[in-house]
Rosetta silent file (secondary structure, phi, psi, omega in degrees, C-alpha in Angstrom):
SEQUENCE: XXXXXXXXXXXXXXXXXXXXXXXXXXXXXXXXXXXXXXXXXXXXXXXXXXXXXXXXXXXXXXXXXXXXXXXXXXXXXXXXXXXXX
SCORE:     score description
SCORE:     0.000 S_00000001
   1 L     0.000  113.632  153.901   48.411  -13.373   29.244 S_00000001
   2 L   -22.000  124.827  175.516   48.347  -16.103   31.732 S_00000001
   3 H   -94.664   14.249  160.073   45.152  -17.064   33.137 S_00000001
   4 H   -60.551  -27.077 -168.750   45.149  -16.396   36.312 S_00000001
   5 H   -62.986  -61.754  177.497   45.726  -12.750   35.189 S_00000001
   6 H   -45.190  -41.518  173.278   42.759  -12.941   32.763 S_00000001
   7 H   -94.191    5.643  140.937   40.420  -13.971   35.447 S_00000001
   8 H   -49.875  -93.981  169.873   41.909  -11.490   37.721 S_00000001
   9 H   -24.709  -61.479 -171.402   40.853   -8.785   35.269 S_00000001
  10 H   -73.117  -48.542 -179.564   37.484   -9.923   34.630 S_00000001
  11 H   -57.131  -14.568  151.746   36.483  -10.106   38.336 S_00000001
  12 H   -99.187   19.780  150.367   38.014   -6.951   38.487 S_00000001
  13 H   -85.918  -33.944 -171.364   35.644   -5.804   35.850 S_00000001
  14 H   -81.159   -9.832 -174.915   32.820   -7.303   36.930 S_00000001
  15 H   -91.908  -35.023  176.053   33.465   -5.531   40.825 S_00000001
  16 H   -84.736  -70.897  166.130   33.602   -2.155   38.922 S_00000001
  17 H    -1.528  -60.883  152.159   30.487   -3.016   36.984 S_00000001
  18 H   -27.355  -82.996 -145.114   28.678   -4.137   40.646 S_00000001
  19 H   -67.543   -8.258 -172.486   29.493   -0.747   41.888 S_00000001
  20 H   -66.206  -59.261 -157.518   28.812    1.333   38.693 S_00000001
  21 H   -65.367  -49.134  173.580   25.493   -0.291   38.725 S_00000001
  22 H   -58.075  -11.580  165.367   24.834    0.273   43.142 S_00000001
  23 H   -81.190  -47.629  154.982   25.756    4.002   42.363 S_00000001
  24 H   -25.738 -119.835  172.653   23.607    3.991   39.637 S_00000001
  25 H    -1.110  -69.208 -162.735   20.418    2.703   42.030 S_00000001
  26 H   -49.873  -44.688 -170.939   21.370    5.170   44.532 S_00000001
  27 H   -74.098  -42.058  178.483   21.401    8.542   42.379 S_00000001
  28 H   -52.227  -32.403  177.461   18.163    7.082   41.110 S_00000001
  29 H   -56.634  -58.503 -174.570   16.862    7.063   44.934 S_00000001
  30 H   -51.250  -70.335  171.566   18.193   10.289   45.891 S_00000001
  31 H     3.050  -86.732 -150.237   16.069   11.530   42.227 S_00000001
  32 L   -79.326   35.260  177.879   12.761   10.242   43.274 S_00000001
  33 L  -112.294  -50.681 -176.872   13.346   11.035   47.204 S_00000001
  34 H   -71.942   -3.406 -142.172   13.702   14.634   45.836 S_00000001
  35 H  -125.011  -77.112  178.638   10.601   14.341   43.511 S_00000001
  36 H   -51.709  -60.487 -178.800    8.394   13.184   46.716 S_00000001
  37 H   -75.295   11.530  178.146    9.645   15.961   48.404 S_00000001
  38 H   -83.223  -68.577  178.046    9.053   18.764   45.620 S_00000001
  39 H   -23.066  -65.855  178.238    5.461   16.760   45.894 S_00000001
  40 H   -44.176  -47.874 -161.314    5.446   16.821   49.526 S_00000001
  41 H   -77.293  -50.576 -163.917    6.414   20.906   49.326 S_00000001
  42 H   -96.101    9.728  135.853    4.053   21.994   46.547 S_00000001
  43 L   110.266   -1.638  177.783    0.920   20.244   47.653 S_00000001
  44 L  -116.264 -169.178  172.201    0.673   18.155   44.553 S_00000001
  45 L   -95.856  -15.635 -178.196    1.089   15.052   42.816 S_00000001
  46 L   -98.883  145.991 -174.873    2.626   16.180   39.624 S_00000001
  47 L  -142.282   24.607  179.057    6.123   18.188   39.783 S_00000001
  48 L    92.184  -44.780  171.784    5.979   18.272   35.759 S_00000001
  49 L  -140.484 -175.737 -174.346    7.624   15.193   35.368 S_00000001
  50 L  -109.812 -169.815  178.015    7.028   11.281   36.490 S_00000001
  51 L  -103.189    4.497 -179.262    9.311    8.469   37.703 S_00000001
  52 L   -95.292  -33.221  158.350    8.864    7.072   34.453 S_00000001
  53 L   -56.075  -22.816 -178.524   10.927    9.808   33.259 S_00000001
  54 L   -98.103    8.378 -172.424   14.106    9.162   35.528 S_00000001
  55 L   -85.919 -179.933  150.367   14.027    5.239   34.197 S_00000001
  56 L    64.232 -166.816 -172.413   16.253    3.806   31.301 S_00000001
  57 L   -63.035  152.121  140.611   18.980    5.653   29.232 S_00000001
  58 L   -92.920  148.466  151.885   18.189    9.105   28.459 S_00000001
  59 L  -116.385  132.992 -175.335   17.745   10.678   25.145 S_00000001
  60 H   -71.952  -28.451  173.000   18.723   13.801   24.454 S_00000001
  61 H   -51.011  -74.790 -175.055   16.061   14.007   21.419 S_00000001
  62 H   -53.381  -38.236 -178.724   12.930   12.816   23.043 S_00000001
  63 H   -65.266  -30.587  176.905   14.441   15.184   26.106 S_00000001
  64 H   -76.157  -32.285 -167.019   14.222   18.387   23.352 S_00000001
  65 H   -93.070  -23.704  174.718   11.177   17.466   22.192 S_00000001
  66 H   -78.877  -60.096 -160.610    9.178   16.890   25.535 S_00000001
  67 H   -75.666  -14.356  171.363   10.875   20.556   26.347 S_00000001
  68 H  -103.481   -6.347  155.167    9.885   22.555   23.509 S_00000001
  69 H   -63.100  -57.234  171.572    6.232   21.004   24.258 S_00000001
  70 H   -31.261  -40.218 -178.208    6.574   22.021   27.447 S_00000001
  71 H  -105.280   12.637 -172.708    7.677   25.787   26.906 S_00000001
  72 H   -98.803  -44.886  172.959    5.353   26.251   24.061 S_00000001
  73 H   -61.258  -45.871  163.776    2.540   25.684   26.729 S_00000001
  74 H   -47.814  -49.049 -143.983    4.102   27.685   29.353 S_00000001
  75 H   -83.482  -74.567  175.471    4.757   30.554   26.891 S_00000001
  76 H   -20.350  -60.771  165.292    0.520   30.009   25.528 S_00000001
  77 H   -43.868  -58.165  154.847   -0.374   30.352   29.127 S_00000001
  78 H   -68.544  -25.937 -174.427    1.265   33.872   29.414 S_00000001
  79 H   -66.861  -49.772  162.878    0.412   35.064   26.420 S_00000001
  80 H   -41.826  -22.803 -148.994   -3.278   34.119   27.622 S_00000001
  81 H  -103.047  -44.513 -155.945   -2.620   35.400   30.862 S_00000001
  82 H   -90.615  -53.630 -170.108   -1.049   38.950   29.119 S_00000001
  83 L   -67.771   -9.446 -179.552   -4.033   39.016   26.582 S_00000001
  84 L  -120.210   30.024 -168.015   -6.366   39.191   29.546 S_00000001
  85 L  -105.796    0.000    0.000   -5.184   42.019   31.638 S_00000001
């Protein structure tokens, strides 16, 4: 491959790569723009999860594992709530 071609290609990798990343940033805004207002709506500071949660990669493990803490406390809370009616 000639190289003008070759550096053709990588600047038009590195131009998708830009915008991959500024789309990226943005759905990350919109996120925590909806997380203050779920704040904003329910009067609190906590919505359940933090902004430290919407950083980095995800993992789907550590996401199953936060979520079956999560519904084993919800479910302990009705069962409390059912044992005391």
């Amino acid at each position: 491959m000639p190289f003008s071609k070759h550096c053709h290609c990588l600047q038009e990798k590195e131009k998708r790569c830009e915008e991959l990343k500024r789309l990226k940033n943005l759905k990350k805004r919109e996120i925590l723009d909806k997380i203050e207002k779920l704040k904003d709506v329910t009067g609190g500071t906590g919505v359940g999860f933090t902004e430290e949660d919407v950083e980095g990669e995800f993992d789907e493990r550590e996401y199953d594992k936060m979520m079956k803490v999560k519904c084993l406390v919800f479910f302990n809370i009705i069962f409390s709530l059912f044992l005391n009616l």
